[in-house]
C-alpha positions in Angstrom: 0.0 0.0 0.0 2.6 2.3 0.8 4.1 1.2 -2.4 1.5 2.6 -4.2 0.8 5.5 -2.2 4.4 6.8 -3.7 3.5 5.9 -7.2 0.6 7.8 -7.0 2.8 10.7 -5.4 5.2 10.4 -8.1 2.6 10.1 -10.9 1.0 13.0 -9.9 4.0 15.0 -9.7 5.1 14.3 -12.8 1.9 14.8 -14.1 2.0 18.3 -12.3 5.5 19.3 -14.0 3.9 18.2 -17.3 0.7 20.5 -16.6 3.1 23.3 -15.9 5.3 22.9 -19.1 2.1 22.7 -21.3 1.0 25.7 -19.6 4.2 27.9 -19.9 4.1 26.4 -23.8 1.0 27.5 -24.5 1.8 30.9 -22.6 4.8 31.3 -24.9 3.0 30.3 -28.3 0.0 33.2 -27.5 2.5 35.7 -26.4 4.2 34.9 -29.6 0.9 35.0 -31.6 0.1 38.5 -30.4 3.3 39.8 -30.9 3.0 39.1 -34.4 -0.8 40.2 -34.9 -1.8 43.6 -37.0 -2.8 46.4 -34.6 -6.7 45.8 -35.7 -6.4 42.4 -34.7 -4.4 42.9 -31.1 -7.5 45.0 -30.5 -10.1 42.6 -31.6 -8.0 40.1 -29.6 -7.3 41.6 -26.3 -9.2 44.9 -26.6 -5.4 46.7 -26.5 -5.4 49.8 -28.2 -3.3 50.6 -31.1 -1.3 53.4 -29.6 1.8 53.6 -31.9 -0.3 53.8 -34.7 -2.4 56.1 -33.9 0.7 58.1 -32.7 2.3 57.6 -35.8 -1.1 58.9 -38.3 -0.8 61.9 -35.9 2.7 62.5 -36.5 2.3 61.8 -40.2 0.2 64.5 -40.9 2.1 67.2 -38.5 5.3 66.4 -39.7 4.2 66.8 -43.1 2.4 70.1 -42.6 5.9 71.3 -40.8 7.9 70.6 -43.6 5.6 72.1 -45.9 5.8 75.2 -43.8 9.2 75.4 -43.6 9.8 74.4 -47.3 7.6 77.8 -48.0 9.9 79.9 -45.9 12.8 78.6 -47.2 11.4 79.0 -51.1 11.5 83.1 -50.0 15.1 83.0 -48.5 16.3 81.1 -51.6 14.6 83.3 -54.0 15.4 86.6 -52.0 19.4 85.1 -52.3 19.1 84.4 -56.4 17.4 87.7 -57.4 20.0 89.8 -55.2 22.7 87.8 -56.9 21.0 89.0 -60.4 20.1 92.4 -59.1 24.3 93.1 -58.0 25.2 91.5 -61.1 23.4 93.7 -63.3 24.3 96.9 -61.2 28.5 96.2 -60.9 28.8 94.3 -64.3 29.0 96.5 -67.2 27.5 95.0 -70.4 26.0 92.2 -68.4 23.4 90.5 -70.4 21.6 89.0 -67.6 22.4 85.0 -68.4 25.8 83.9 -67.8 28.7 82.5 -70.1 29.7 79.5 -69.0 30.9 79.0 -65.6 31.5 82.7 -65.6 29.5 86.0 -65.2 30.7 88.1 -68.4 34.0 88.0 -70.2 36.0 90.9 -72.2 38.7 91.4 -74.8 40.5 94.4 -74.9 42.8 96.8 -72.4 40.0 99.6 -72.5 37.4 97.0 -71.7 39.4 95.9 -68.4 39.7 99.6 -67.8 35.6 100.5 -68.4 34.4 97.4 -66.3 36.8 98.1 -63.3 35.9 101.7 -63.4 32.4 100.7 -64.0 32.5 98.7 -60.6 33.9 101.5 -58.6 31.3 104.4 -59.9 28.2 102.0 -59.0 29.4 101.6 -55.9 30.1 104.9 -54.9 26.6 105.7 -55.9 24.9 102.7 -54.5 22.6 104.5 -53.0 21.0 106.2 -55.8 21.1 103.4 -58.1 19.4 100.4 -55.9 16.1 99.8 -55.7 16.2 97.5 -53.1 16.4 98.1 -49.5 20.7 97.8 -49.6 23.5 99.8 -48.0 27.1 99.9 -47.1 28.3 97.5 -44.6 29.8 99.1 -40.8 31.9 98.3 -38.4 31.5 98.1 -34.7 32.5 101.7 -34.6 29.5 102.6 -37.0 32.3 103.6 -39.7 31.4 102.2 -43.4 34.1 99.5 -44.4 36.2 100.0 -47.3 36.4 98.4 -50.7 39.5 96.5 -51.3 41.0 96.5 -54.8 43.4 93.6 -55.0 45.8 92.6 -58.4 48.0 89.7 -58.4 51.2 89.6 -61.2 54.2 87.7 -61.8 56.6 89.2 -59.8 59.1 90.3 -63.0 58.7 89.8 -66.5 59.4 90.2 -70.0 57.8 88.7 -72.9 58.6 88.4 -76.9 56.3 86.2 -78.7 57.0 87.4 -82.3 61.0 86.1 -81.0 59.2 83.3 -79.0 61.3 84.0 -75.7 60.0 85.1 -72.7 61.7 85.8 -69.0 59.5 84.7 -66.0 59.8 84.8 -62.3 56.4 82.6 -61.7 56.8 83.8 -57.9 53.3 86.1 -57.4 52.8 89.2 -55.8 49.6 90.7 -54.4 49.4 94.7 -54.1 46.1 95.9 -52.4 44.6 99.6 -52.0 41.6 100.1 -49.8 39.3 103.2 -49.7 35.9 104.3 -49.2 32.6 105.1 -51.5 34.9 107.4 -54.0 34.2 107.9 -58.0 36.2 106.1 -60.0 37.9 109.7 -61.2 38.9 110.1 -57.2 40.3 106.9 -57.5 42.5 107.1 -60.0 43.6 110.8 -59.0 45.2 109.6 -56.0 46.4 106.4 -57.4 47.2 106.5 -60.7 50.5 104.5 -61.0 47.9 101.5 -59.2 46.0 101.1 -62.4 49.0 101.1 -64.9 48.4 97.5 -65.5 51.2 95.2 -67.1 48.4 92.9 -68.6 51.7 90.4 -69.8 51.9 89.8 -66.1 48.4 90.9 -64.4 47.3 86.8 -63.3 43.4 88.6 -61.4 42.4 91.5 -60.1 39.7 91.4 -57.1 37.8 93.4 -55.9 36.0 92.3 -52.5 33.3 94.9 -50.4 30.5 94.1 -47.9 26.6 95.0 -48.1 23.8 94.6 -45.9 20.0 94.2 -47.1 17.0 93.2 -45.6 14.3 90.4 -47.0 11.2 91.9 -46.1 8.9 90.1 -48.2 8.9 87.4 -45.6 6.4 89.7 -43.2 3.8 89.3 -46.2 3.8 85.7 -45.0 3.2 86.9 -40.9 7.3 85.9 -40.5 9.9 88.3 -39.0 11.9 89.5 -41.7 16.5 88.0 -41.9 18.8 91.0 -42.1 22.1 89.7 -44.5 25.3 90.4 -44.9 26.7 90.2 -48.8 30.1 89.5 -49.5 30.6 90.4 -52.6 34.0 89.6 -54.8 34.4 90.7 -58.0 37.4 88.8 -60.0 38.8 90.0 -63.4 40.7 86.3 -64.3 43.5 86.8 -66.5 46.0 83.4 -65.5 45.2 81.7 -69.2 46.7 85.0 -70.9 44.7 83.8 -74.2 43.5 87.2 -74.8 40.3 86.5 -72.7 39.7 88.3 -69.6 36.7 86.0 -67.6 34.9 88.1 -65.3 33.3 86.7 -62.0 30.9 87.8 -59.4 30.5 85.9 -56.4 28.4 86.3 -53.1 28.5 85.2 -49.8 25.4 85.3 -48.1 25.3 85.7 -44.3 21.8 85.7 -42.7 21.7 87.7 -38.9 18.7 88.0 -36.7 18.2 92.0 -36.6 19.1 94.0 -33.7 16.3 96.5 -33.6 13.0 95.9 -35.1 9.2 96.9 -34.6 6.3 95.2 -36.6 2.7 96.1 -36.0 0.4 93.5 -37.2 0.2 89.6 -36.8 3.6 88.8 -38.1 5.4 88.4 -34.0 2.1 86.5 -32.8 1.9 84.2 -35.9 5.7 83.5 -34.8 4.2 82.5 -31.2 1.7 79.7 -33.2 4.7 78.5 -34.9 6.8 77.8 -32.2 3.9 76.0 -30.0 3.3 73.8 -32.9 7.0 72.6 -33.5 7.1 71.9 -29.9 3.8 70.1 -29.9 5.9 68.0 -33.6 8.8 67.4 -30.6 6.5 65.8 -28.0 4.5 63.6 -30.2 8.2 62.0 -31.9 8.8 62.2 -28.0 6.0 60.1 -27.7 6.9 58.0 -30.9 10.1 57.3 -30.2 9.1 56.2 -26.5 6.9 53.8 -27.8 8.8 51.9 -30.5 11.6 52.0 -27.5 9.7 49.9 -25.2 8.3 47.3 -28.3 11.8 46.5 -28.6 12.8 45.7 -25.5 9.8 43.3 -24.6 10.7 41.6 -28.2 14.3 41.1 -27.3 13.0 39.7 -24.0 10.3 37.4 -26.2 13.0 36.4 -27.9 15.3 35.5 -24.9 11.7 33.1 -23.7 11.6 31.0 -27.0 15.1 30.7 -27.3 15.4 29.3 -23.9 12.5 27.0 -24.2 13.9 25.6 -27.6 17.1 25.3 -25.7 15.6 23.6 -22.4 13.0 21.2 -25.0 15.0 20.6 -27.9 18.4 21.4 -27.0 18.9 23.7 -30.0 19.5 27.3 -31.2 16.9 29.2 -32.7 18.5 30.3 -36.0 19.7 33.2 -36.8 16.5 34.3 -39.6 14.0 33.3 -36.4 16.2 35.9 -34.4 15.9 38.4 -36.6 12.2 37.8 -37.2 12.3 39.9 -33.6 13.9 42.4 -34.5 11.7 45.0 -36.2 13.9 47.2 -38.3 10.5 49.3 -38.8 10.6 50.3 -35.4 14.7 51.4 -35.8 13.4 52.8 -38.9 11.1 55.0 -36.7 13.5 56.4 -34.0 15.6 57.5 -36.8 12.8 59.4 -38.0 11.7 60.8 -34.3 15.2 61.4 -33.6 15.7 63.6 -37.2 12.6 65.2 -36.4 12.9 66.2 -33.4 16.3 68.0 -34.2 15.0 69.3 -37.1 12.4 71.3 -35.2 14.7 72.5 -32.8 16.3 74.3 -35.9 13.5 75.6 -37.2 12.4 76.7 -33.7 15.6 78.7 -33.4 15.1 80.1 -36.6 11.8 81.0 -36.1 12.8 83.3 -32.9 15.7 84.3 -35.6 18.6 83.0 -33.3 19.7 80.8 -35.9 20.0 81.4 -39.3 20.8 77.5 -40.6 18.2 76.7 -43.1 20.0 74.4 -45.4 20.9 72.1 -42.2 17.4 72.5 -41.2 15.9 71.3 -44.3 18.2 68.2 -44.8 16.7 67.3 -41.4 13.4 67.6 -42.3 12.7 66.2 -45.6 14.9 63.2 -44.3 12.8 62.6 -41.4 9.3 63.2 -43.4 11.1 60.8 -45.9 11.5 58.0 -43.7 8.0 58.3 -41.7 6.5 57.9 -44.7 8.4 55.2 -46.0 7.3 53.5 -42.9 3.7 53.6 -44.0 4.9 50.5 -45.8 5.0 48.5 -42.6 1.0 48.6 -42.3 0.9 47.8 -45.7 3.1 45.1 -45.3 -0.3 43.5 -43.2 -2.0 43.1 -46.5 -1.0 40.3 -48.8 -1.2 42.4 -51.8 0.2 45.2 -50.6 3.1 43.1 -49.0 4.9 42.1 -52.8 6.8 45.1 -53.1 8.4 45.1 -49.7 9.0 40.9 -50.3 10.4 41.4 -53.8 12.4 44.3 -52.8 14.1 42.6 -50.0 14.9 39.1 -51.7 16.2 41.1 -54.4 18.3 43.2 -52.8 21.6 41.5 -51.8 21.5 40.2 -55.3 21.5 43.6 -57.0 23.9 44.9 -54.8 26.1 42.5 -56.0 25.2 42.9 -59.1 25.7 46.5 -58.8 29.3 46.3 -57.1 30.2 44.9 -60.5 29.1 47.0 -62.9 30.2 49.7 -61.0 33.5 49.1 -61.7 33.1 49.2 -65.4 31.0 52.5 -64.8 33.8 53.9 -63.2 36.5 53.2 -65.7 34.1 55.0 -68.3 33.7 57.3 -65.6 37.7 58.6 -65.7 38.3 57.8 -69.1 35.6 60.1 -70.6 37.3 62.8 -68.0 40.7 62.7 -69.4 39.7 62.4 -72.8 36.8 63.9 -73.7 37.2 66.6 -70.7 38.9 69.5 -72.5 36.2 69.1 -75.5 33.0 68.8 -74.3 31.4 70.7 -71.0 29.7 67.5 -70.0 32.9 66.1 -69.2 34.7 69.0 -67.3 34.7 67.1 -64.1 33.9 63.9 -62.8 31.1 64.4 -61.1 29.8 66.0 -64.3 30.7 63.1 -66.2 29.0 60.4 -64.0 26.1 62.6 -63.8 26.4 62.6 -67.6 26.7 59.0 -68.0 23.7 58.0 -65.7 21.8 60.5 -68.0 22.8 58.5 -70.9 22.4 55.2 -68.8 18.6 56.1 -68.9 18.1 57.5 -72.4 18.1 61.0 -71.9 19.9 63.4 -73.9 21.7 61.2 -76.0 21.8 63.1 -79.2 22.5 66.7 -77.6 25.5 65.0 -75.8 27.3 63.6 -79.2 26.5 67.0 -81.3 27.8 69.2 -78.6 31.4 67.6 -79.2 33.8 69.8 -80.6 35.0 68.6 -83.8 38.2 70.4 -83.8 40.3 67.0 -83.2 39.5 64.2 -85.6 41.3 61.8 -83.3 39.3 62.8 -80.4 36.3 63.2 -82.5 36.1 59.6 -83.5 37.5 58.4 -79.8 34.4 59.6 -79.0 31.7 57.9 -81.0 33.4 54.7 -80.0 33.2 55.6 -76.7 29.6 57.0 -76.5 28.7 53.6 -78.8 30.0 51.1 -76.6 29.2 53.0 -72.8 24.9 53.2 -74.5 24.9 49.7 -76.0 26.6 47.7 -73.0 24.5 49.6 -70.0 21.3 49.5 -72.4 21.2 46.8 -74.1 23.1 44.4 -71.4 23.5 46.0 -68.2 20.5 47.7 -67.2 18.5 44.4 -68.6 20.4 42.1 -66.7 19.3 44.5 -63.8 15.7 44.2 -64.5 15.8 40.4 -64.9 17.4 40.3 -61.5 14.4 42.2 -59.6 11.8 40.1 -62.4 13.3 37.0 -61.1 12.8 37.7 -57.7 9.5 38.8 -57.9 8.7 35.3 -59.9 9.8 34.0 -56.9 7.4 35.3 -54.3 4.5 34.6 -56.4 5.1 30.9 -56.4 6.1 31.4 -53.2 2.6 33.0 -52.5 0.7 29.8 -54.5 2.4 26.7 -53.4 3.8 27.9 -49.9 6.9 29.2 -48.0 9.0 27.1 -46.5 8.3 26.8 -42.6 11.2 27.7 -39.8 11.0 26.6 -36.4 9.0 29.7 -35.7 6.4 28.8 -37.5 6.4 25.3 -36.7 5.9 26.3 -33.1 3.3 28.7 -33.8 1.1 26.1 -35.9 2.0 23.2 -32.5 3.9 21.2 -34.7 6.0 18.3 -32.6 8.3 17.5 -35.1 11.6 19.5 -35.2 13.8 17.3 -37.2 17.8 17.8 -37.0 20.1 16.4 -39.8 23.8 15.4 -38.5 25.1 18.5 -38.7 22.8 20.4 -36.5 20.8 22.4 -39.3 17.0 21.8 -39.9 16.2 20.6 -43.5 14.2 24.3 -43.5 17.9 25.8 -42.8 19.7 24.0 -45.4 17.3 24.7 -47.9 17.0 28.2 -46.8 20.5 28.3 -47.1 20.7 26.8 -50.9 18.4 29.7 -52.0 20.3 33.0 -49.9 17.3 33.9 -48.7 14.9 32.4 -46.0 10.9 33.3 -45.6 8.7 32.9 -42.5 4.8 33.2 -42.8 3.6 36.0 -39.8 1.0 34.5 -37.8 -1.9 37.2 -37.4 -4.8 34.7 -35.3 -6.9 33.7 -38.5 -4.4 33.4 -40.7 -1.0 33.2 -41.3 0.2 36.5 -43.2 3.7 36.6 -45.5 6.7 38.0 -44.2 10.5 37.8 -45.6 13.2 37.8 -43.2 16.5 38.6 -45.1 
């Protein structure tokens, strides 16, 4: 009797530690079922309320209006910036047609042209203030004194030059002699320095002439916004180091944008400003928010996945593998802390430069539209809980290590057309000035545009060159058409044939899945792998199926 009194004990027991692991499985496999639901169904499920989607709709739309805010600011300051630059080119440059030549501003031929456009420069200045129609004025010091214009001219140090006896005497050691003076005519000027602007135009390499400006943009208080004061520094360069008989003349600005000491506007323009500010910071909480909650889904997936792993580990005596690991970790949700984290700095910036205590609106924009950017790209991930919204993200990601290797290839050959159209074709054609220009060139040609304007445009001066370049223009458009760029598309058309038969006849199932759906059977070949692994492995690219309650929904891993 007693006998059986312990077998009973023991049977029950063991029937007790059985009853407990079936319970912590099945605790695991529904934790794991509602971590992989859609928000609709975790709320249908367990009545939980979508809260990072909702916070991420919200944040669409303010994010977006934000940007589109800002981008409307920054349209005036870029447009205030370009007309100046036509306005001061038109008032310094004489003869100045109003479209450039080249990479330069205007360009002249003779001595008394030199003469008549530096002259020219120093009269418009001295009579700025009658000639401008805009609100622009001398630049001052701290001591309230107007700052000079400099007058620069750089020369070979000594020289002598015969070219009817083709001998010439160089030092090619430069000297710079400056003068500096205030708002004088051009007659003052050369009064008091005449033996200055005796030019020796066999040596003269540039002359520059550099002065300072200050303007205010006050069409931004038509759109309720305080108005930037700026600073122009202007340099004016008269380019003489070819000595081909062609004189390039250049007109650069520097803009510097300054919040303005003293100001008073009546109207709505300071308390618009106040509605601005309160609405960027409202853009900072809800990222804030965002940011918060993707935080906290990571962490209690990591610690999922330290549960399942442990349990396969204490069951099976295995490893999950590594596509099953990465299953948990959602790059959507690093996706949106990027975003929150780009955002939020973003509206900082515009912040300070709506209280005009910065003045960065370049850096402020590259924040902006890259944060808008990626929250809208992650309006794929709800998507993604559709089957037929899901084939673009599938095709894109099996397709993607291929293509990059495909792409690490040809971009070798790209690059060798890439330096040799440089050096050749370079000093012939203005496409092929630079590198940049020529890889912008050749990606132009890579997708049919512009072909025939890009072989006219060659100078035909050099037969040599001239035919050089119709081989190589022939050979770059039929290997990147013709083989290239269709070997590109049948990589991506191949891949997406492969997630539609996946689609029909059924992805392979992980361990994951095999859990999820109470399968018993984890089979292990002799080296360790699962026949799901090694044929995972044979095809670079492994696919789970996302179990949403009803159904099992499609999801790619790698």
């Amino acid at each position: 009797m007693e006998l059986l009194n312990r077998y009973l004990d023991r049977s029950n027991s063991m029937s007790s530690v059985m009853s407990q692991d079936l319970v912590k499985e099945e605790n695991l496999r529904d934790d794991l079922r509602y971590y992989f639901m859609s928000p609709c169904e975790k709320y249908r499920t367990r009545r939980h309320i979508p809260w990072k989607m909702g916070v991420q709709i919200l944040k669409i739309v303010m994010i977006t209006t934000q940007l589109v805010l800002f981008g409307l600011s920054n349209q005036l300051v870029v447009a205030y910036k370009e007309e100046n630059t036509m306005a001061l080119k038109n008032l310094f440059l004489k003869d100045y047609s109003g479209v450039d030549e080249d990479d330069f501003s205007i360009s002249v031929y003779t001595q008394r042209a030199v003469y008549d456009s530096l002259f020219h420069v120093i009269d418009q200045y001295s009579r700025l203030g009658q000639l401008s129609v805009g609100p622009i004025s001398y630049a001052e010091d701290e001591d309230g004194r107007t700052k000079l214009i400099t007058i620069c001219k750089e020369y070979y140090k000594r020289g002598n030059l015969e070219p009817s006896d083709k001998a010439y005497d160089i030092d090619a050691q430069l000297e710079t002699v400056c003068m500096s003076n205030g708002p004088k005519t051009a007659k003052e000027w050369k009064t008091q320095n005449a033996s200055f602007f005796d030019l020796d135009f066999y040596r003269l390499v540039d002359i520059k002439i550099t002065f300072q400006l200050k303007g205010i943009n006050l069409q931004t208080v038509r759109s309720r916004e305080l108005p930037d004061c700026y600073s122009f520094n202007v340099m004016i360069t008269f380019d003489n180091q070819c000595h081909s008989g062609l004189v390039k003349i250049f007109l650069d600005i520097d803009f510097e944008s300054s919040a303005c000491r003293d100001w008073k506007i009546s109207g709505t323009a300071e308390k618009n400003t106040h509605y601005l500010l309160v609405f960027d910071g409202f853009v900072i909480l809800v990222c804030i928010t965002s940011a918060a909650l993707c935080t906290r889904s990571i962490i209690l997936a990591v610690r999922l996945l330290k549960r399942f792993s442990l349990f396969f580990h204490e069951n099976f005596n295995r490893k999950v593998c590594e596509d099953d690991q990465k299953e948990f970790l959602n790059g959507w949700y690093v996706l949106v802390i990027i975003s929150d984290v780009l955002a939020i700095i973003g509206s900082i910036l515009k912040m300070e430069i709506q209280s005009k205590s910065l003045t960065s609106y370049d850096v402020c924009s590259i924040f902006l539209g890259t944060s808008t950017l990626l929250v809208w790209v992650g309006v794929i991930r709800y998507l993604g809980y559709f089957q037929k919204y899901n084939v673009l993200i599938l095709t894109l990601k099996a397709a993607f290590p291929k293509v990059l290797r495909f792409c690490c290839c040809a971009g070798m050959i790209y690059l060798g057309y890439t330096f040799c159209g440089w050096i050749v074709l370079g000093p012939y054609h203005e496409k092929f000035e630079g590198l940049s220009r020529v890889a912008e060139c050749l990606f132009s040609l890579l997708n049919g545009d512009d072909m025939f304007t890009t072989f006219a445009q060659l100078k035909d001066t050099n037969t040599l060159v001239w035919l050089f370049s119709r081989a190589y223009l022939y050979s770059f458009i039929s290997l990147f058409i013709y083989m290239v760029l269709s070997l590109f598309i049948a990589l991506i058309t191949d891949s997406y044939e492969t997630i539609k038969n996946y689609q029909r006849d059924g992805f392979p199932l992980t361990d994951l899945q095999k859990f999820l759906q109470e399968h018993k059977d984890f089979p292990v070949t002799d080296n360790g792998h699962t026949d799901v692994e090694l044929r995972d492995s044979m095809c670079y690219c492994c696919y789970c199926r996302r179990y949403d309650g009803a159904h099992i929904d499609v999801k790619m891993l790698q």
